[in-house]
C-alpha positions as CSV (number, residue, x, y, z in Angstrom):
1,X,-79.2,-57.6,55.4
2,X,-77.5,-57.9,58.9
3,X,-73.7,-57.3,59.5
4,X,-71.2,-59.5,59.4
5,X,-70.2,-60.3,63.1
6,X,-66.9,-59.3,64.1
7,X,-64.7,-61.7,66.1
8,X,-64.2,-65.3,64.7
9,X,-62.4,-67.6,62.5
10,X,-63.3,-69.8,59.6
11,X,-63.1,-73.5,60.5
12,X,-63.1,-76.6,58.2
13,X,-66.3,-77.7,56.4
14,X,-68.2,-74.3,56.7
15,X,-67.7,-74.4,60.0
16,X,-66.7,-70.9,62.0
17,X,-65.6,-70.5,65.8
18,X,-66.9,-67.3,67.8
19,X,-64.3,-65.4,69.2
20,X,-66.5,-62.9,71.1
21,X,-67.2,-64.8,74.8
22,X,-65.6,-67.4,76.6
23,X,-67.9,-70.3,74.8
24,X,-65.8,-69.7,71.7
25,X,-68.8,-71.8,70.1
26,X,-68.2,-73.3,66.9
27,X,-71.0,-73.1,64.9
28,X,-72.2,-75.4,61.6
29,X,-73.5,-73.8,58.5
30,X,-77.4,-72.4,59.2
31,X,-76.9,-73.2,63.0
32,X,-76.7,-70.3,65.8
33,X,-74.4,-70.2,68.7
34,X,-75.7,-70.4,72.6
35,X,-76.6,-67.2,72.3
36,X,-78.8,-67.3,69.6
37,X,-78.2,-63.9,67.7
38,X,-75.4,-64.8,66.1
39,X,-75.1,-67.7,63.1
40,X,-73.4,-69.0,60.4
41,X,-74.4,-68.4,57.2
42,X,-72.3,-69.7,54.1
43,X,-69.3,-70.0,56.6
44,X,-69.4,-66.6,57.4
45,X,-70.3,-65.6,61.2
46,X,-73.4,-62.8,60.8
47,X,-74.6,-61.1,63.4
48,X,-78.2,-62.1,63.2
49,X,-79.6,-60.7,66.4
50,X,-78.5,-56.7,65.0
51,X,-81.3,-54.2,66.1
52,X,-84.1,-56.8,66.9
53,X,-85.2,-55.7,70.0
54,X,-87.4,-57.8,72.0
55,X,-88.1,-55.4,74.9
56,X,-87.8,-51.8,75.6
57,X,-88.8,-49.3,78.1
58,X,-88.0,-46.0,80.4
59,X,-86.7,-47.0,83.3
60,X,-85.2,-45.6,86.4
61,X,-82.0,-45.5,86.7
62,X,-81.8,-47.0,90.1
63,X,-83.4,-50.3,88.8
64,X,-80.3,-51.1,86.8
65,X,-79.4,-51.0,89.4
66,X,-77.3,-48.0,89.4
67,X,-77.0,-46.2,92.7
68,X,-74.2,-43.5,91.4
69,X,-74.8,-42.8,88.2
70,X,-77.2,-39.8,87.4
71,X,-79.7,-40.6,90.3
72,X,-82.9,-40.1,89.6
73,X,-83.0,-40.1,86.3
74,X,-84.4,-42.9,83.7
75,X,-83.2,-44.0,80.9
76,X,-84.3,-46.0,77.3
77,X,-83.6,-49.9,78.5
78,X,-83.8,-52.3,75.8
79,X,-82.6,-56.1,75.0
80,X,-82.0,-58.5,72.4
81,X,-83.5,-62.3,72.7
82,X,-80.5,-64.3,73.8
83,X,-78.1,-64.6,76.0
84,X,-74.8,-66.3,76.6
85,X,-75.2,-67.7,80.0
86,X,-78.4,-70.4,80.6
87,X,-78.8,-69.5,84.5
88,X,-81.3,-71.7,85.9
89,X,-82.5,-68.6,88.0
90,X,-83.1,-66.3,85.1
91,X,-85.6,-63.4,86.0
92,X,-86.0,-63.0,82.7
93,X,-86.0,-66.3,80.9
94,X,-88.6,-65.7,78.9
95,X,-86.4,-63.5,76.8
96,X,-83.1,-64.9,77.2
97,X,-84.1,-68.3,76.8
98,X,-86.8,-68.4,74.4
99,X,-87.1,-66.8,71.1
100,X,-89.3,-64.1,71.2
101,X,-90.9,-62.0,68.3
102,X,-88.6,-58.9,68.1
103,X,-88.8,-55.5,66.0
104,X,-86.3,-54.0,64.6
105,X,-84.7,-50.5,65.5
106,X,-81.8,-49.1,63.4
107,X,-79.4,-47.3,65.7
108,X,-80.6,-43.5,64.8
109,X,-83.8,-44.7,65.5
110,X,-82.9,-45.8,68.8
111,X,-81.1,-42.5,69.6
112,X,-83.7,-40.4,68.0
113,X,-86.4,-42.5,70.7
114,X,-84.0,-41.6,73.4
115,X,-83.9,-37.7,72.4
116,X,-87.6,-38.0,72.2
117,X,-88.5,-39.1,75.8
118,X,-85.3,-37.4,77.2
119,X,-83.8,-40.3,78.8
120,X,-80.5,-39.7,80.6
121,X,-78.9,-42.2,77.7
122,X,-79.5,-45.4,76.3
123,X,-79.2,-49.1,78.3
124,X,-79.0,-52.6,76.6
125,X,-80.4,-54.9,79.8
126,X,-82.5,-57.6,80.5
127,X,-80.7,-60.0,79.2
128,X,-77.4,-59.9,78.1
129,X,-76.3,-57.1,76.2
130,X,-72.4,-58.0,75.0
131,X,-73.4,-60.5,72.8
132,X,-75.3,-57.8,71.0
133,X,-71.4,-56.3,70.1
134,X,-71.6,-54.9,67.0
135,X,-75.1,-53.0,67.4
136,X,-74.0,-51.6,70.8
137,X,-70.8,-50.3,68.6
138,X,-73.3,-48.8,65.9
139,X,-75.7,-47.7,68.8
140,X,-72.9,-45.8,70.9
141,X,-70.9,-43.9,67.7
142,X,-74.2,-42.3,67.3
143,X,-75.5,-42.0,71.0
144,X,-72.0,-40.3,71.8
145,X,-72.2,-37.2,69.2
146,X,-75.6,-36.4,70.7
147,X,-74.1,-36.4,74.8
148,X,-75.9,-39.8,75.8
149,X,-74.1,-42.1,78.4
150,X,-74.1,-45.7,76.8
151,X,-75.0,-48.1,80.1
152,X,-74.6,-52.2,80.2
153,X,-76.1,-54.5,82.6
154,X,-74.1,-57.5,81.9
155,X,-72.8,-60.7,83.0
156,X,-69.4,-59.7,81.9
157,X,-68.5,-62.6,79.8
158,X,-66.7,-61.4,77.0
159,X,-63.3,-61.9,75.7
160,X,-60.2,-59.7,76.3
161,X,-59.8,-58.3,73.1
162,X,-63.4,-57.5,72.4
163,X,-64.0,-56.1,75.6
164,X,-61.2,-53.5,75.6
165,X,-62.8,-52.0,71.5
166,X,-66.4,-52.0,73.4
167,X,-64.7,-50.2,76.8
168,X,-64.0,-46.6,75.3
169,X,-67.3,-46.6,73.9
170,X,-69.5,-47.6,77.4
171,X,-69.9,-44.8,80.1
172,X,-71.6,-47.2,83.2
173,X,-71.9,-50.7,83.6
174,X,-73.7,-52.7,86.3
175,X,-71.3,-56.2,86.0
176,X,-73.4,-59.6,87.6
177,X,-70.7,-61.3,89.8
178,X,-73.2,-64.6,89.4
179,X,-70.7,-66.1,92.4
180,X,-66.9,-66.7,93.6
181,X,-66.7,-70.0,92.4
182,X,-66.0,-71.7,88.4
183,X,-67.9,-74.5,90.2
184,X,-71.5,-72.3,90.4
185,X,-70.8,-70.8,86.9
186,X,-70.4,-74.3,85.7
187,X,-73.7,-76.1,87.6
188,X,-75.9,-72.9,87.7
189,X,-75.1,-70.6,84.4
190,X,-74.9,-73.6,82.1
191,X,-71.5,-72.7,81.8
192,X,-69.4,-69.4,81.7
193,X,-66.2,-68.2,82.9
194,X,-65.7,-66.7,86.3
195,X,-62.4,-65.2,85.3
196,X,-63.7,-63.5,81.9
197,X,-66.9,-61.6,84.7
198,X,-63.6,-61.0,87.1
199,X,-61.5,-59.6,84.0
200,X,-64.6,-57.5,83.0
201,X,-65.1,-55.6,86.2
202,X,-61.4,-55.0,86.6
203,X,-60.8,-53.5,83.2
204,X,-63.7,-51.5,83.1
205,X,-63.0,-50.2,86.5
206,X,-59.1,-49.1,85.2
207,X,-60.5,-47.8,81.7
208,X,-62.7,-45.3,83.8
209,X,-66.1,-46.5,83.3
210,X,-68.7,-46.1,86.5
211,X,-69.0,-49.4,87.7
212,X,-70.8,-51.3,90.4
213,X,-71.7,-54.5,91.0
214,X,-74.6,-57.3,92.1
215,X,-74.2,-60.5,93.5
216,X,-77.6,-62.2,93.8
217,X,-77.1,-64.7,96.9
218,X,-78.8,-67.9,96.8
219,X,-79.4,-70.2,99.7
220,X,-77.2,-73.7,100.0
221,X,-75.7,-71.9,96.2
222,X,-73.2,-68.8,97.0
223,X,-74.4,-67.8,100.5
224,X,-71.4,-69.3,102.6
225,X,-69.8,-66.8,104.5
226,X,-66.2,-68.0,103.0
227,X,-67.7,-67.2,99.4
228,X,-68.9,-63.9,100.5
229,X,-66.0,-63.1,102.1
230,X,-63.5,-64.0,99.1
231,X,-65.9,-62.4,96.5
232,X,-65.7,-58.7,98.6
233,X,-61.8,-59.6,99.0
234,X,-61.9,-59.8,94.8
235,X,-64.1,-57.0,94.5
236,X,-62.2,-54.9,97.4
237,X,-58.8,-55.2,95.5
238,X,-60.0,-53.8,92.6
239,X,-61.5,-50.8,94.7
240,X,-63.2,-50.3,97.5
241,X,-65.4,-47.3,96.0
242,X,-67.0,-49.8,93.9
243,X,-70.9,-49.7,94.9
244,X,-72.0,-53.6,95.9
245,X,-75.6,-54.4,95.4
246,X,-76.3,-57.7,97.3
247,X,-79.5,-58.7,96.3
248,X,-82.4,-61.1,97.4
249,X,-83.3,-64.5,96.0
250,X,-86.7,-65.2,95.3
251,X,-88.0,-68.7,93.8
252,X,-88.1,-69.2,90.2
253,X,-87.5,-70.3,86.8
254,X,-85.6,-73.6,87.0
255,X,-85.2,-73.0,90.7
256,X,-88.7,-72.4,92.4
257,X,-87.9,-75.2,95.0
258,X,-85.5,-73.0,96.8
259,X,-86.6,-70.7,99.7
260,X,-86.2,-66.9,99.1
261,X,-82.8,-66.1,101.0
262,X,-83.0,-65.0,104.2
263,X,-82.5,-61.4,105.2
264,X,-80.1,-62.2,107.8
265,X,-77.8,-63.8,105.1
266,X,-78.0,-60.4,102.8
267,X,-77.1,-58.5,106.3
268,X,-74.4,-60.9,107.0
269,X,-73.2,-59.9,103.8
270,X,-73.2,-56.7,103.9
271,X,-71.5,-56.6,107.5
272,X,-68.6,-58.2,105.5
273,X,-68.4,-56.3,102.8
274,X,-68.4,-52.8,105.1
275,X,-65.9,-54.4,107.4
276,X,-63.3,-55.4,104.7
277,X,-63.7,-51.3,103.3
278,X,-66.5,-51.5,100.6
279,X,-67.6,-47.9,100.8
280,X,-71.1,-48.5,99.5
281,X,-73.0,-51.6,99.8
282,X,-77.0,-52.0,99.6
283,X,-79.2,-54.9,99.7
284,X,-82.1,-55.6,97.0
285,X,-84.7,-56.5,96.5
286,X,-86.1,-56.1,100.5
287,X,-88.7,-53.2,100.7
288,X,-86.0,-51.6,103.7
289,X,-85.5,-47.8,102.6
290,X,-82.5,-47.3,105.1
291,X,-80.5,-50.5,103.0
292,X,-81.1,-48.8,99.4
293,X,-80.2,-44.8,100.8
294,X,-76.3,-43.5,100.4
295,X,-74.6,-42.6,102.9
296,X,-71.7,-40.8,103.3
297,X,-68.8,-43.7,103.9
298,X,-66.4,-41.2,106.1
299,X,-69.2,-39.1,108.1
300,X,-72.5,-41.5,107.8
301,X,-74.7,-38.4,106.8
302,X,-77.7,-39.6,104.9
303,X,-76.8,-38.1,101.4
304,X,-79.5,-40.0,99.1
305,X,-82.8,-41.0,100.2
306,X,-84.3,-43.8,98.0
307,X,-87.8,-45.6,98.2
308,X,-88.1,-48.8,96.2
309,X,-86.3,-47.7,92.8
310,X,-86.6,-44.1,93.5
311,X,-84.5,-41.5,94.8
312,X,-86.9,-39.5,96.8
313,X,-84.0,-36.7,98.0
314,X,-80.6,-36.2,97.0
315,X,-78.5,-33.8,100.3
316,X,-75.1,-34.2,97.6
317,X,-73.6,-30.8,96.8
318,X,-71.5,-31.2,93.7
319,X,-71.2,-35.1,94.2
320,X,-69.9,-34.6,97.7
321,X,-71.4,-34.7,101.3
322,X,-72.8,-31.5,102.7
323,X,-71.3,-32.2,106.0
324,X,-67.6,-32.9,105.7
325,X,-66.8,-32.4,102.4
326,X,-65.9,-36.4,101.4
327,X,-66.0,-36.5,97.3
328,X,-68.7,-39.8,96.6
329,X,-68.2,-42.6,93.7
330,X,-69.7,-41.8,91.0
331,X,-71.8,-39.4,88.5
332,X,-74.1,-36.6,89.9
C-alpha cells in the first residue's frame, strides 16, 4: 500500500492538483502526473513511485558530480522512473522517460544496503530525485540516526514550501542550472521553471547545505557568451564559493543532430566564471586532468588531483591549503 502523497488539493470531479513542483499538474482519477510516480487514486493524490527503484549502484562521489564533498569516497546512487522535466537531451531517458521495471526497497533496507557496502551516505540521482519527496523524507529520518549524509542531484524544481521541509533533512546537493533563460526551459525541458531551479540553489545554499552546480552548454542552445555571463552573475550573487561544473555536450536522445560543444566554448566559460570571482569552476566531461583538479583559489597550489572521476591525491590539511593556510568550500 503506498503513501499518500503530501502536497495537493482536491479538485472537482475526482480531480486533484499537485502542489509539489512548478507543473502544479492536475491530475484525473487513475491518471499520473508528468512525472509519473505520482497518481490519483479515488481523488486522493498517492505517491505511487514510493521505494521502486529502477537503478542503483556505488558510485564515486566525484561523478555526481561533487568536487567538495567527501572526495574520494562513493556512495549508494539510486533513482526512481520519472521525472518532472522532459529534456530533449536526457542522458538518461531511458529511465526518466520510459517506464521501467522497478524493485522495491523499503527505506531500512536502503540504509541497511548502504551500511553494508560502506558508502559515504545515500544519493537519489539519475533522474530526478524531488519528485520522489516523501520516500527521500522516510529515507533520510532513517539515514540520519545512523551518520549518513543524504545527497540530491536535481534539477531543482520544486515548490517553495516543499523545498524548505526537504532542506533540513539533505546534507549536499548537486542543483542542474539547465540554462539562464525561461525561454530554453520552455523549448528544451518540456517545460519547467527557471526561477523554482534559481530559488532552489539559493535556499539551499542559505540553509547550509554543500552545494555546487552544472550547467551543461549546448551549441546554438545556452552557449552565448551573454547567457554565460548572466548565469555566473546569478550564481556569483549567491556566492562565489559555490563549485561550477561546466560540462560538455555530446549528441543524443532527442538531440543527436547537434555537434558535441566545442572545448573552446567550455574554456570560454570558465574564463568568465574565474574572472567574475567563482572560486572553483571545472569543466566535464573532457578527459583534461588539470580542468577536473582543485586548486587553491587564493595561492593556485594544486590541492586535489583528480583523473576522470577519481581523486588520485588529496595535498588538503584539514580542508585547507598546505601552503597559505586559505580554508576550501566544502566537506573533507
Amino acid at each position: 500500500m503506498k503513501p499518500e502523497a503530501k502536497y495537493w488539493k482536491p479538485l472537482d470531479n475526482n480531480r486533484v492538483r499537485c502542489l509539489l513542483c512548478p507543473r502544479q499538474c492536475v491530475i484525473a482519477e487513475g491518471k499520473r502526473g508528468f512525472c509519473r510516480v505520482r497518481s490519483n487514486q479515488g481523488g486522493r493524490l498517492v505517491a505511487t513511485g514510493y521505494g521502486e527503484v529502477v537503478s542503483v549502484a556505488n558510485d564515486p562521489i566525484e561523478k555526481k558530480p561533487l568536487y567538495h564533498f567527501y572526495p574520494g569516497s562513493y556512495i549508494i546512487s539510486l533513482a526512481c522512473n520519472g521525472c518532472n522535466l522532459g529534456c530533449l537531451h536526457c542522458q538518461n531517458y531511458q529511465i526518466s522517460q520510459f517506464d521501467c521495471p522497478t524493485q522495491y526497497i523499503s527505506p531500512e533496507e536502503l540504509v541497511g544496503l548502504a551500511k553494508r557496502y560502506r558508502s559515504k551516505g545515500i544519493c537519489f540521482t539519475y533522474t530526478e530525485p524531488l519528485v520522489w519527496f516523501e520516500y527521500l523524507i522516510d529515507v533520510a529520518k532513517l539515514a540520519k540516526a545512523e551518520g549518513l549524509p543524504i545527497v540530491l542531484v536535481t534539477n531543482g524544481q520544486i515548490n517553495e514550501e516543499p523545498l524548505r521541509e526537504l532542506l533540513p533533512f539533505v546534507d549536499a546537493m548537486n542543483i542542474d542550472l539547465k540554462a539562464i533563460t525561461q525561454k530554453f526551459y520552455r523549448d528544451v525541458c518540456a517545460g519547467g521553471s527557471l526561477e523554482a531551479t534559481k530559488n532552489t540553489i539559493k535556499e539551499a545554499f542559505n540553509a547550509g547545505v554543500h552545494v555546487e552546480v552544472t550547467n551543461l552548454i549546448i551549441p546554438t542552445l545556452n552557449d552565448s557568451e551573454q547567457e554565460i555571463e548572466e548565469l555566473v552573475e546569478f550564481l556569483a550573487g549567491v556566492s562565489v564559493e559555490i563549485p561550477l561544473h561546466f560540462t560538455r555536450f555530446y549528441p543524443h536522445y532527442r538531440m543527436s543532430h547537434l555537434p558535441p560543444t566545442p572545448v573552446e566554448t567550455l574554456l570560454m566559460a570558465r574564463r568568465k566564471a574565474l574572472e567574475r570571482g567563482m572560486r572553483y569552476v571545472y569543466i566535464g566531461n573532457v578527459p583534461d586532468d588539470e580542468l577536473n583538479s582543485t586548486y587553491c583559489p587564493s595561492c593556485g597550489r594544486l590541492l586535489i588531483k583528480r583523473t576522470g572521476f577519481f581523486e588520485t591525491f588529496s595535498y588538503l590539511k584539514e580542508g585547507r591549503c598546505p601552503q597559505c593556510g586559505e580554508r576550501v568550500y566544502g566537506r573533507f
